[in-house]
N, C-alpha and C positions, 0 to 999 in steps of 0.2 A: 504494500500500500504506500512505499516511500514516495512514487511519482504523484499519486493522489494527493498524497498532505501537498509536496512541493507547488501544483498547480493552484492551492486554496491559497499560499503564501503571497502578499499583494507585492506583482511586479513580474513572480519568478516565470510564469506564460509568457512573459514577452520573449527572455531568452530561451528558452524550450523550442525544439522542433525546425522544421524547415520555414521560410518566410512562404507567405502566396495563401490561396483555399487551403481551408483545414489545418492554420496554424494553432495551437493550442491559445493563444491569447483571444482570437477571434471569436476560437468555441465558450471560453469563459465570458467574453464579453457577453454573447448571446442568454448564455446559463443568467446573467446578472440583469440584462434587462428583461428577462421573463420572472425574474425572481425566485428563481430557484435555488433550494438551500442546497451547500455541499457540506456534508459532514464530513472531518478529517477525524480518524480514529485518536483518541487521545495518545496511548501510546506511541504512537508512530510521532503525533505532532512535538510530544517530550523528546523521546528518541534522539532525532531530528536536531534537536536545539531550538525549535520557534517558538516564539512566544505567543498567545491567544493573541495579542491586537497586533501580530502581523500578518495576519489572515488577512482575504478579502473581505470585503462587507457582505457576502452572501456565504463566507465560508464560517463555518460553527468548529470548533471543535465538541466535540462527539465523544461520548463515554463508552464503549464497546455494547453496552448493553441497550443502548440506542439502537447501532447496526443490527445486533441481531434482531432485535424486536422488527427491525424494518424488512431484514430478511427474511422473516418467519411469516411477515403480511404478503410476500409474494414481492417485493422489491428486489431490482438483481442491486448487489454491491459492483464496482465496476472496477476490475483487476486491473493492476499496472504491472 
């Protein structure tokens, strides 16, 4: 899930990936103006070294027991 947190991290999509369609910055912009939350698993976001408020504004971190509850209502988690 390390690519996950990294993408919630405000900024870290810009440098990620190839430039053009389907840059990762482009995808999160869209994710942010539809309002959709991104949960960053707590663990990983520790792990890691980021702090909660260097998340995006749509990124949360997420207590593991979130994910699963989300994953148990039929939500896919999305692998990195």
């Amino acid at each position: 899930m390390d690519e996950g947190v990294r993408l919630g991290v405000r900024g870290l999509a810009q440098v990620l990936g190839p430039r053009g369609a389907g840059h990762p910055a482009e995808h999160m912009a869209e994710l942010t103006e539809q309002g959709v939350r991104i949960d960053c698993a707590a663990p990983d976001v520790e792990r890691l070294g980021f702090e909660p408020d260097a998340l995006e504004t749509n990124a949360h971190v997420a207590p593991l027991q979130r994910l699963a509850d989300l994953a148990a209502n039929g939500w896919r988690l999305v692998p990195t």
